[in-house]
Backbone as ProteinMPNN parsed JSONL, in Angstrom:
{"seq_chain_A": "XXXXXXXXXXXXXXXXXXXXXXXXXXXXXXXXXXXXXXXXXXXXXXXXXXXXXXXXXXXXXXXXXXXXXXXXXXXXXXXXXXXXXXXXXXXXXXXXXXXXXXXXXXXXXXXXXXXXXXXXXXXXXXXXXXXXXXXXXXXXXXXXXXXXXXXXXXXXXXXXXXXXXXXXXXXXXXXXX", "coords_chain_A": {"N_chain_A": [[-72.972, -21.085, 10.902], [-70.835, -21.42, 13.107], [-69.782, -19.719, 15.861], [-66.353, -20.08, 16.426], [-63.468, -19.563, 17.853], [-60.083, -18.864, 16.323], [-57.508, -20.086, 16.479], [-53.963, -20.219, 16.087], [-52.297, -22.971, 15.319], [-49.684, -23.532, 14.721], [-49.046, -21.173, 16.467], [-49.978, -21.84, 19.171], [-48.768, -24.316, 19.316], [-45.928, -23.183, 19.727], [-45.887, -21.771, 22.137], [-47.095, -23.33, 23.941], [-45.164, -24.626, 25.949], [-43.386, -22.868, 28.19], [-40.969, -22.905, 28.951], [-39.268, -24.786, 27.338], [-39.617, -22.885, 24.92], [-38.632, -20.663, 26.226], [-36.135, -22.016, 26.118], [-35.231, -22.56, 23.372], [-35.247, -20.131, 21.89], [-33.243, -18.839, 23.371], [-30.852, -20.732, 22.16], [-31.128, -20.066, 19.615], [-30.769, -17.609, 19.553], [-27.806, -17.534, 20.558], [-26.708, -18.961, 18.666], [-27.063, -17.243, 16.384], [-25.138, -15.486, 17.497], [-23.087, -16.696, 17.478], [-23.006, -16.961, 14.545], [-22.657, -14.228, 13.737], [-20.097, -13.34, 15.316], [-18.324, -14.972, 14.0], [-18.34, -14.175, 11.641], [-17.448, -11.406, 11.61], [-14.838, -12.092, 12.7], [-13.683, -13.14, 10.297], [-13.822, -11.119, 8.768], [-12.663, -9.559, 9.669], [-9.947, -10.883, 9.574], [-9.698, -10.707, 6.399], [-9.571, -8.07, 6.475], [-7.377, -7.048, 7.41], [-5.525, -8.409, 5.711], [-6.096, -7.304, 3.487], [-5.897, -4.882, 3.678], [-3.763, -3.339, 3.061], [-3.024, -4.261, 1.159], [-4.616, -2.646, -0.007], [-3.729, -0.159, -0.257], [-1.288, 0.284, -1.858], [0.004, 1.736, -4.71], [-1.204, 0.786, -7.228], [-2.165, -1.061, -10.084], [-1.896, -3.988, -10.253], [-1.379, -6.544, -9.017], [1.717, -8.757, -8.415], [1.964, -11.812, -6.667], [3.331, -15.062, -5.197], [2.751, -18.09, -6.324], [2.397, -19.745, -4.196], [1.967, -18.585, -2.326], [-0.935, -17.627, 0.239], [-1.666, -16.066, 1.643], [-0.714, -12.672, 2.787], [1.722, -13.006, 5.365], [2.845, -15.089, 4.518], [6.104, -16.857, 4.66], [8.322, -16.332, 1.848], [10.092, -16.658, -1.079], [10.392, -14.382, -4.009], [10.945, -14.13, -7.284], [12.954, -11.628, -9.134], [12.729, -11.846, -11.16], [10.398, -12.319, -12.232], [9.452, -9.711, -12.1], [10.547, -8.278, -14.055], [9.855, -9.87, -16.379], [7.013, -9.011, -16.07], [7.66, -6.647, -17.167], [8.006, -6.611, -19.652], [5.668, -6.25, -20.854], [3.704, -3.51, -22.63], [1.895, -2.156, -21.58], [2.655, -2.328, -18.815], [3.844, 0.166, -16.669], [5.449, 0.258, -14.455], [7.275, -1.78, -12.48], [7.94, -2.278, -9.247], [9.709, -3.667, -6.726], [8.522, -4.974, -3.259], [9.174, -5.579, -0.11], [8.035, -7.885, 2.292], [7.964, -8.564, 6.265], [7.119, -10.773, 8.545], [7.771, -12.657, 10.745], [10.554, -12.369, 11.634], [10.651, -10.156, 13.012], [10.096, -8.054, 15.686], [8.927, -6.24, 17.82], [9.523, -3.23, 19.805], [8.878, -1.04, 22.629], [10.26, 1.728, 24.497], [10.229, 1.707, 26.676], [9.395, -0.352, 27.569], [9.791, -4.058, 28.033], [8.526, -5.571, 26.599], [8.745, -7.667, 23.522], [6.712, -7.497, 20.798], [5.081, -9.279, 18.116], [5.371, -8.056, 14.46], [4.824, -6.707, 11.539], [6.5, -6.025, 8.747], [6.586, -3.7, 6.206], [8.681, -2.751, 3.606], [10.482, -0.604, 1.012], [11.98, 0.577, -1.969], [12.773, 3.815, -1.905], [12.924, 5.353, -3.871], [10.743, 4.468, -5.622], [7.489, 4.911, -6.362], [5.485, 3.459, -4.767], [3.282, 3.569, -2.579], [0.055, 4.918, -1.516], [-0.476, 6.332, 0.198], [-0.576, 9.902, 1.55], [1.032, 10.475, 4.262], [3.108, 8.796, 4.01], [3.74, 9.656, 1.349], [4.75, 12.297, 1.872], [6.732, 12.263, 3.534], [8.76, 10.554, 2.862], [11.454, 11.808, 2.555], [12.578, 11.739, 4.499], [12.726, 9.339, 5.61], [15.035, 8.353, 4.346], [16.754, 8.723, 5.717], [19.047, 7.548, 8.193], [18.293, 4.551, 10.033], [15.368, 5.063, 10.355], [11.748, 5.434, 10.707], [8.816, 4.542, 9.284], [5.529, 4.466, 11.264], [2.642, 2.539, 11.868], [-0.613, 3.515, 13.406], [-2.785, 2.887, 13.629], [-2.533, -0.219, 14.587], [-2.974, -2.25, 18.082], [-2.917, -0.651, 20.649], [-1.905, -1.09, 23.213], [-0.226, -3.279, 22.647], [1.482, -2.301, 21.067], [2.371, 0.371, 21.484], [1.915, 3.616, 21.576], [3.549, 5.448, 19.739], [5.154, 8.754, 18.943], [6.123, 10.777, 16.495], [9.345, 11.311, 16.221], [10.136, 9.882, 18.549], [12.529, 7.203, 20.169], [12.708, 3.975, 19.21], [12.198, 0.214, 19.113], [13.174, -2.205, 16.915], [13.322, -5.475, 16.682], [16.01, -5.56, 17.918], [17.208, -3.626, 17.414], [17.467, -0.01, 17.167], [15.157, 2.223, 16.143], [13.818, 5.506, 14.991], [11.275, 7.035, 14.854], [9.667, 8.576, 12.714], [7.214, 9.367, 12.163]], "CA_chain_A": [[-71.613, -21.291, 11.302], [-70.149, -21.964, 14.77], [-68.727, -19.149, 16.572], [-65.707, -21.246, 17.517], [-62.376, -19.179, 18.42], [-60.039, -19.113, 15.669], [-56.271, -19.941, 17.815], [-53.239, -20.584, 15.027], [-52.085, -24.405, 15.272], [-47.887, -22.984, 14.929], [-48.21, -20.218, 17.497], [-50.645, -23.085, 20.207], [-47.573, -25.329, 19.821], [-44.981, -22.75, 20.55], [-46.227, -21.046, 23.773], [-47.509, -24.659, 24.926], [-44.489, -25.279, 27.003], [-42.607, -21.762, 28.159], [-39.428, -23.599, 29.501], [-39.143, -25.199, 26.144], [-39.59, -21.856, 24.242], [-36.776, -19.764, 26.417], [-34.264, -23.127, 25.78], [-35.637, -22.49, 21.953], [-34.743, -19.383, 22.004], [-31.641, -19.135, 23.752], [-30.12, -21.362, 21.281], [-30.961, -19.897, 18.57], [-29.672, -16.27, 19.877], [-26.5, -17.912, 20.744], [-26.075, -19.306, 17.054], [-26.793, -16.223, 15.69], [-24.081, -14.368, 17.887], [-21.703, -17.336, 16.685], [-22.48, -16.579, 13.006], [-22.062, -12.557, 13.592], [-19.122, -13.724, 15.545], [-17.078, -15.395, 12.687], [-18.23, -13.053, 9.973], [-16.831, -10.49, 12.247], [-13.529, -12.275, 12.666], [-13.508, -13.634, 8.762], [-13.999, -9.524, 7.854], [-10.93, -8.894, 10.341], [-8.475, -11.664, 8.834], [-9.481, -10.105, 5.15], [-9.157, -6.7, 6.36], [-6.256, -6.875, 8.024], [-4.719, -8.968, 4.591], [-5.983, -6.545, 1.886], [-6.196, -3.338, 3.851], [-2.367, -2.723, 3.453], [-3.061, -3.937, -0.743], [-5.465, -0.7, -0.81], [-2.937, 1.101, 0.084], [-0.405, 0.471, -3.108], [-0.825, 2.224, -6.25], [-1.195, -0.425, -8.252], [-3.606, -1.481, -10.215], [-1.857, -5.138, -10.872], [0.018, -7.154, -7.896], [2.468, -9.958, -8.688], [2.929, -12.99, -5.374], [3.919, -16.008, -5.633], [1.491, -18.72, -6.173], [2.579, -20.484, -3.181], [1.616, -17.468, -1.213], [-1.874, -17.334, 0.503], [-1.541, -14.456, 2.895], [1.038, -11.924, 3.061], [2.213, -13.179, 6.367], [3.779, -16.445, 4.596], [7.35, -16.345, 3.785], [7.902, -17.236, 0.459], [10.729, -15.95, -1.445], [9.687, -13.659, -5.033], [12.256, -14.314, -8.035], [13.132, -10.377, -9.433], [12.719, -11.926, -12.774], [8.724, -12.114, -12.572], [8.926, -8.252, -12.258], [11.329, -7.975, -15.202], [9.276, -10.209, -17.724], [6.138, -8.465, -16.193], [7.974, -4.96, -17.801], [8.033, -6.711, -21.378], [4.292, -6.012, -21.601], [4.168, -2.278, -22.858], [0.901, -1.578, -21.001], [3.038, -1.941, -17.55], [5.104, 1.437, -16.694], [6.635, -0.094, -13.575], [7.535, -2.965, -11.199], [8.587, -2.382, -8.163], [9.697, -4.748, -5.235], [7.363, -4.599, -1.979], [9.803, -6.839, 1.132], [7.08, -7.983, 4.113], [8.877, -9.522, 7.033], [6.372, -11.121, 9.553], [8.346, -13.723, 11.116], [11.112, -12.277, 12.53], [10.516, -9.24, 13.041], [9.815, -7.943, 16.596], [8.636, -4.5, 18.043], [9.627, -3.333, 21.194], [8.628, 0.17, 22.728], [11.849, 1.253, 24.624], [9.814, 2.221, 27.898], [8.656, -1.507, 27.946], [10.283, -5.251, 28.082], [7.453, -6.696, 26.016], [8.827, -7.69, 22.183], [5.981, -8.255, 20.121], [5.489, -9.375, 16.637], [5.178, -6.717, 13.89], [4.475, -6.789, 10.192], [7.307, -4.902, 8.354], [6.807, -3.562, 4.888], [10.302, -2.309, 3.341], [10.244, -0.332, -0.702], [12.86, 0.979, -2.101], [11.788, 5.283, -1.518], [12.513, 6.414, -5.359], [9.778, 3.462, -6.438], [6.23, 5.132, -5.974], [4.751, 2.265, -4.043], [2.143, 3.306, -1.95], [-0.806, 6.244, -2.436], [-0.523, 7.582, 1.143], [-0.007, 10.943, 1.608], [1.765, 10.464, 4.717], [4.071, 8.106, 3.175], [4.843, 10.172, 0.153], [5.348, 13.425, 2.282], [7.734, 11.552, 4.999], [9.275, 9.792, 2.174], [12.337, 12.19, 2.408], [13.318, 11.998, 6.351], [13.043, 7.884, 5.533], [16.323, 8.051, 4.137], [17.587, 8.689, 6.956], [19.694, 5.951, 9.023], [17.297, 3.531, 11.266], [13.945, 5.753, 10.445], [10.707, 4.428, 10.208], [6.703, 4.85, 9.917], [4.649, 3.388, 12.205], [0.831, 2.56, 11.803], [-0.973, 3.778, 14.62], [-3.94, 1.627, 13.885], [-2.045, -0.731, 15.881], [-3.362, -2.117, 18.899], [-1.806, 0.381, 21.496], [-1.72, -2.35, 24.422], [1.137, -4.04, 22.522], [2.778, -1.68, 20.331], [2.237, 1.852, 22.2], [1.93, 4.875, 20.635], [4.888, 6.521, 19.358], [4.939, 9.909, 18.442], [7.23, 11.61, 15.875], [10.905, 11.612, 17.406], [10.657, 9.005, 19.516], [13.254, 6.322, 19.677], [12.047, 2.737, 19.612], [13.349, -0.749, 18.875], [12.827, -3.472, 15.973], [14.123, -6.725, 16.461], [16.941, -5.234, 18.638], [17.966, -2.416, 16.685], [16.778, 0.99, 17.361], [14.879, 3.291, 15.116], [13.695, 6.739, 15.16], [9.963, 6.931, 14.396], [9.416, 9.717, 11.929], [6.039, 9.967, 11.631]], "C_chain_A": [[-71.468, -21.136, 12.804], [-69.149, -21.221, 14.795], [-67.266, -19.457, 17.26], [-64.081, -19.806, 17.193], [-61.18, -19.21, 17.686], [-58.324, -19.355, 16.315], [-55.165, -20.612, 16.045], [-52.45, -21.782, 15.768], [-49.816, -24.084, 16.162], [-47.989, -22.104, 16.727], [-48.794, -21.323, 19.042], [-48.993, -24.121, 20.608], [-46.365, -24.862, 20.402], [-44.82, -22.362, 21.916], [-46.66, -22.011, 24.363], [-46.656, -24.085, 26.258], [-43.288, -23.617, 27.203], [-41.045, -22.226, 28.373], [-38.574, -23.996, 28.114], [-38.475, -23.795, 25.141], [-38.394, -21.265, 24.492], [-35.97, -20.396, 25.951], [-34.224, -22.085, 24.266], [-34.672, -21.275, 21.44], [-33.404, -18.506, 22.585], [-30.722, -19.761, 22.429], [-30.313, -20.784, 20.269], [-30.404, -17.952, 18.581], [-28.094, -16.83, 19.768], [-26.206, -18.392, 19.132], [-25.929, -18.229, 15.98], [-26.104, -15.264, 16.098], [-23.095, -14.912, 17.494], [-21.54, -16.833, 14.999], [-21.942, -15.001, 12.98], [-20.608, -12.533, 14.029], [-17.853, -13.808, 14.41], [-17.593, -15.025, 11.625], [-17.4, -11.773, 10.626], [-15.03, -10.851, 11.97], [-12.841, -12.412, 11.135], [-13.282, -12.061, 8.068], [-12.338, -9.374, 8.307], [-9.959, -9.181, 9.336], [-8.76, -11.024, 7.436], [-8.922, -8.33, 5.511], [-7.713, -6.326, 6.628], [-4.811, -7.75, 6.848], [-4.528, -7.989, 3.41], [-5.913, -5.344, 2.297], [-4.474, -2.991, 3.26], [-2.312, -3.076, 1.557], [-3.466, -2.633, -0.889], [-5.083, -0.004, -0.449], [-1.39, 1.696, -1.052], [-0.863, 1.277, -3.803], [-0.333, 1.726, -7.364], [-2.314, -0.791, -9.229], [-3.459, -3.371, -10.672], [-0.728, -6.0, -9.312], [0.399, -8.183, -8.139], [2.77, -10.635, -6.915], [2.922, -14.065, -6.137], [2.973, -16.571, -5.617], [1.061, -20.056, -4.778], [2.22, -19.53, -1.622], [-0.193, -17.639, -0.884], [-2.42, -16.459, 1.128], [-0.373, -13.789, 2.82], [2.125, -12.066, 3.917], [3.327, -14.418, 6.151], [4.993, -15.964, 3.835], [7.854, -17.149, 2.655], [8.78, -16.246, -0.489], [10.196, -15.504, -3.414], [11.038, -13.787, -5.999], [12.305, -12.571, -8.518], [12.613, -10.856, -11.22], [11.737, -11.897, -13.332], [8.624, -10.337, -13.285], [9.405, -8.055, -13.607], [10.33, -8.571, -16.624], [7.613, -9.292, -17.481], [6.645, -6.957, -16.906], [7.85, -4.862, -19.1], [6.615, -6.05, -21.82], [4.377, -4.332, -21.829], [2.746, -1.371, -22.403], [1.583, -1.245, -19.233], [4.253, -0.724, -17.533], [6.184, 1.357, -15.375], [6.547, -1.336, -12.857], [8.183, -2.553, -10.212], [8.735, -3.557, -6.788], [8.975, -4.277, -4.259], [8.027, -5.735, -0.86], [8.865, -6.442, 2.145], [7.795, -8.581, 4.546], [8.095, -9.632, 7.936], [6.837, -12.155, 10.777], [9.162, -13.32, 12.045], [11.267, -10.754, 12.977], [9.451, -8.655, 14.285], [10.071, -6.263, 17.047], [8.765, -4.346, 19.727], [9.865, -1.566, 21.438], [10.198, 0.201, 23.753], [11.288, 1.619, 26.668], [9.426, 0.457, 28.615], [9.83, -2.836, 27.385], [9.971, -6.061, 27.211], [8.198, -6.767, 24.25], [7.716, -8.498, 21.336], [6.042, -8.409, 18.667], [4.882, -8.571, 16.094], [5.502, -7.123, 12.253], [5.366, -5.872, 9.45], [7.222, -4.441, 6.956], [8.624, -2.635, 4.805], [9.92, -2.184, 1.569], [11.398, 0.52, -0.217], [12.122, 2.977, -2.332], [12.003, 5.777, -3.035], [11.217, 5.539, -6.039], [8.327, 4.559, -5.633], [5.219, 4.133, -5.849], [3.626, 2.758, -3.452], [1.511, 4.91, -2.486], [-0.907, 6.532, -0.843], [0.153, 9.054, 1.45], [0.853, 11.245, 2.575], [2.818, 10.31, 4.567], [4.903, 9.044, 2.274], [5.412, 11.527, 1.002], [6.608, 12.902, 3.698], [9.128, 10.437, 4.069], [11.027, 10.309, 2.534], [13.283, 11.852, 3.484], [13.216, 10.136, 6.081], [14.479, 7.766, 5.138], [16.941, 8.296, 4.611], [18.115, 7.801, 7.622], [18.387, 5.751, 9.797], [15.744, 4.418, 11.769], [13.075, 4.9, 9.848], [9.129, 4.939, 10.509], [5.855, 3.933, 10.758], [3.242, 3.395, 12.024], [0.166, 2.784, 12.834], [-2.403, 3.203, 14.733], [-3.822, 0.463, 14.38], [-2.72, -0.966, 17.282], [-2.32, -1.261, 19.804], [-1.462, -0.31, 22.6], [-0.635, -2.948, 24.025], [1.853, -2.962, 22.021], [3.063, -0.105, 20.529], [1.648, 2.592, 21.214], [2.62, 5.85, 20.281], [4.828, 7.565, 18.397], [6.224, 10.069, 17.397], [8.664, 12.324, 16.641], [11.064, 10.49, 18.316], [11.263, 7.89, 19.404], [12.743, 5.127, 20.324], [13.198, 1.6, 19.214], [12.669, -1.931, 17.736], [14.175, -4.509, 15.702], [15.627, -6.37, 16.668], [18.102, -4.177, 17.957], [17.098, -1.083, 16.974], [16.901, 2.017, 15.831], [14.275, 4.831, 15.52], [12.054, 6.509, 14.238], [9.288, 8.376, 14.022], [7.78, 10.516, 11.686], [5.04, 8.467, 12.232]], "O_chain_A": [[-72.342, -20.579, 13.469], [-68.05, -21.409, 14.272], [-67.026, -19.147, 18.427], [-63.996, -19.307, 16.071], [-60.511, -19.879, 18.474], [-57.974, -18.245, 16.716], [-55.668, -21.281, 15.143], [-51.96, -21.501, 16.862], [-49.164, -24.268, 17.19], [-47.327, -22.317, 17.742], [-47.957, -21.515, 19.924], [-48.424, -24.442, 21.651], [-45.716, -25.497, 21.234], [-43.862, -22.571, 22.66], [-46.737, -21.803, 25.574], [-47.079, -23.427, 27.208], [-42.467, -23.383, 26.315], [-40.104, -21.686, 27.793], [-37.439, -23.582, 27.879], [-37.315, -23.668, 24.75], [-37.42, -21.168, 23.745], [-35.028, -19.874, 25.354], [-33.453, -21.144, 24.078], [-33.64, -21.397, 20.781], [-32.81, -17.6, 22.001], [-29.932, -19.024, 21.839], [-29.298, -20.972, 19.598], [-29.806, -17.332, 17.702], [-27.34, -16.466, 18.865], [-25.215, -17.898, 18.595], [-25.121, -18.176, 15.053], [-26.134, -14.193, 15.491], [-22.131, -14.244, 17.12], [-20.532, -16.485, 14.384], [-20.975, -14.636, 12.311], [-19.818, -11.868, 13.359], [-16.906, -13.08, 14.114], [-17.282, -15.591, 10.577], [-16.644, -11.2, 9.842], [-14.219, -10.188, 11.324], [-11.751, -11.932, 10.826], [-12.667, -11.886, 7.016], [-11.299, -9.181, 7.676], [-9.347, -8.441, 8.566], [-7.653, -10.61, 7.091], [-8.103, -7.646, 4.897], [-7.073, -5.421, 6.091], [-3.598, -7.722, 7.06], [-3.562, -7.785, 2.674], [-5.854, -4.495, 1.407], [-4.405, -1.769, 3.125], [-1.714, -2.336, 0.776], [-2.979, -1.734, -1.574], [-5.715, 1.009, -0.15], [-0.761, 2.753, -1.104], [-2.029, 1.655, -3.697], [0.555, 2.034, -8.159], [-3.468, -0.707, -8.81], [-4.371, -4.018, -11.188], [0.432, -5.808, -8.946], [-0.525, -8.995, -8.174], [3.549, -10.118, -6.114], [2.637, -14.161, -7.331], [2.028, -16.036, -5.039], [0.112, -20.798, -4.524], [2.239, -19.775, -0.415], [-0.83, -17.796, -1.926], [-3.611, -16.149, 1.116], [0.764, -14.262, 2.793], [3.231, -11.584, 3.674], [4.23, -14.767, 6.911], [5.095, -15.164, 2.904], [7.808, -18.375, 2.556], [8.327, -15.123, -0.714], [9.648, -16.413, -4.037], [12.135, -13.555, -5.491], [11.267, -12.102, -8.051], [12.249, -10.136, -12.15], [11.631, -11.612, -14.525], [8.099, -9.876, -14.299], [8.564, -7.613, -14.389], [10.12, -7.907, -17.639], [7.016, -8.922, -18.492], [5.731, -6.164, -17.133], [7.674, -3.842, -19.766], [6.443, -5.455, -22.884], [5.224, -3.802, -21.11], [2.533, -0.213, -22.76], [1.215, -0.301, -18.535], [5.284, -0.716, -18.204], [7.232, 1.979, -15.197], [5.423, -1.825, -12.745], [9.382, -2.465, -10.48], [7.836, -4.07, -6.121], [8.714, -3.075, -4.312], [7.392, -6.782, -0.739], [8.732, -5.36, 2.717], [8.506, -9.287, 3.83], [8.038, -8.569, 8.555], [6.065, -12.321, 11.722], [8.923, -13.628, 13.213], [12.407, -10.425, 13.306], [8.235, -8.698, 14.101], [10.943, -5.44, 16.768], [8.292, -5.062, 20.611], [10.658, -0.879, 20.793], [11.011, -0.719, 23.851], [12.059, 1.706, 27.623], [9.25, 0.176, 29.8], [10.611, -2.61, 26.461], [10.631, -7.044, 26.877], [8.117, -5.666, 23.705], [7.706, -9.717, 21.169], [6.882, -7.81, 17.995], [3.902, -8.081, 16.657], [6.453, -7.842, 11.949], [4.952, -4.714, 9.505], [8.118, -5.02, 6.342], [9.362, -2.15, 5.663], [9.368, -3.056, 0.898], [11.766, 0.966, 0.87], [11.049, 3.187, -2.899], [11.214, 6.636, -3.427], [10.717, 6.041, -7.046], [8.336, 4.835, -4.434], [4.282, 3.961, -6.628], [2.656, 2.203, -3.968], [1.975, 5.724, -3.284], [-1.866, 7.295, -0.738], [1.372, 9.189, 1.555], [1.624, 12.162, 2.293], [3.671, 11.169, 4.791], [6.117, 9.25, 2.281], [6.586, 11.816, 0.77], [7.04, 13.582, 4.629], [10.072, 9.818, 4.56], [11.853, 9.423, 2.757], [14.502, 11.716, 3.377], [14.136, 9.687, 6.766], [15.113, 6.918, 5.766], [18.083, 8.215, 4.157], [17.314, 6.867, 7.658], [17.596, 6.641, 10.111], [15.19, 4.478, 12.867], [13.232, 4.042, 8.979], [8.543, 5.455, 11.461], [5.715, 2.713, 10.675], [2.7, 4.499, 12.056], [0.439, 1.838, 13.572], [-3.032, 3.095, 15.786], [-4.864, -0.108, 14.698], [-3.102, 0.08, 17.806], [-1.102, -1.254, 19.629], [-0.356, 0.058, 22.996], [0.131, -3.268, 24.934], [2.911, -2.68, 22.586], [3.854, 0.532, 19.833], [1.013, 2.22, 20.227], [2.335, 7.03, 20.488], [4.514, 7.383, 17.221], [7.255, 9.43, 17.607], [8.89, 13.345, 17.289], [12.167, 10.233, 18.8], [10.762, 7.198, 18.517], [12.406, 5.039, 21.505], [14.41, 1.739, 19.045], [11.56, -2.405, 17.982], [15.236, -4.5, 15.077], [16.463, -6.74, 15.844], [19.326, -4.059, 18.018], [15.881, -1.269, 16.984], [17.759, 2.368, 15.021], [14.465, 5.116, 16.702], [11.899, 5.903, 13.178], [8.608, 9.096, 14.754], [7.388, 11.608, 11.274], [3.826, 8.414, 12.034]]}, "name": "protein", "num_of_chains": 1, "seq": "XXXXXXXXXXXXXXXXXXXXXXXXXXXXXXXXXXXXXXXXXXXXXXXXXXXXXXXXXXXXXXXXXXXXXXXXXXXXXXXXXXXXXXXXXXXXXXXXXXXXXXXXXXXXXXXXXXXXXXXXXXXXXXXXXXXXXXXXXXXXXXXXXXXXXXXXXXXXXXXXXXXXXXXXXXXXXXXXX"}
């Protein structure tokens, strides 16, 4: 046999041309920061749709079928909830009003009105499973009080502490918690 040098065919053709290789490579970094990219953003838009579901205590949610996101407005007949009560496995219905549309947040130190996601339950319905929520539940029934999410970017919507008076959609509230 003939000592001959044994060089792999694949790796000969890649390292040929180095200019080639970096492009090669380049591009295919960059495609794989686009796919991490929009799985990144695709996680956001779900998280930012269902995070505020896993926060009911529910184990069944009625929308409309014309609904695709919570953000669309899309009015809910009362009468779904009512025939959903016939079944004798459900022990409640409660209403859940989002208002995304017109509904504008404005710190009172600042000019800027941005848009703001409003949930609205009626406070004897046990709607949600936060403990904040249920322990703040009481001081809600208060005139023009309200919870604020502080997972919020803070660049638009500040950070308002407990007591401080703010503004939604040109009404002022009192931010309880």
């Amino acid at each position: 046999m003939l000592p001959f040098r044994r060089v792999p065919l694949a790796w000969a053709n890649l390292v040929h041309n180095k200019v080639k290789l970096a492009a090669s490579l380049a591009g295919i970094t960059f495609a794989v920061a686009l796919m991490y990219m929009e799985m990144g953003f695709y996680n956001a838009l779900l998280d930012g749709m269902v995070g505020l579901l896993c926060k009911f205590d529910a184990d069944l949610i009625l929308t409309s079928r014309a609904r695709y996101t919570i953000g669309f407005k899309q009015t809910f007949s009362r009468r779904h909830l009512n025939e959903a009560l016939q079944f004798e496995d459900v022990l409640a219905a409660n209403p859940v009003y989002i208002e995304t549309r017109i509904a504008r947040w404005r710190a009172l130190d600042s000019r800027l009105q941005v848009p703001v996601r409003v949930v609205a339950f009626r406070l004897e319905d046990n709607v949600f499973t936060d403990r904040e929520i249920k322990a703040r539940s009481a001081a809600l029934q208060g005139p023009n009080t309200a919870l604020f999410d502080r997972s919020g970017k803070a660049s638009l919507y500040g950070r308002p502490r407990t007591g401080d008076v703010t503004e939604l959609s040109n009404r002022r509230l009192h931010v309880i918690g």
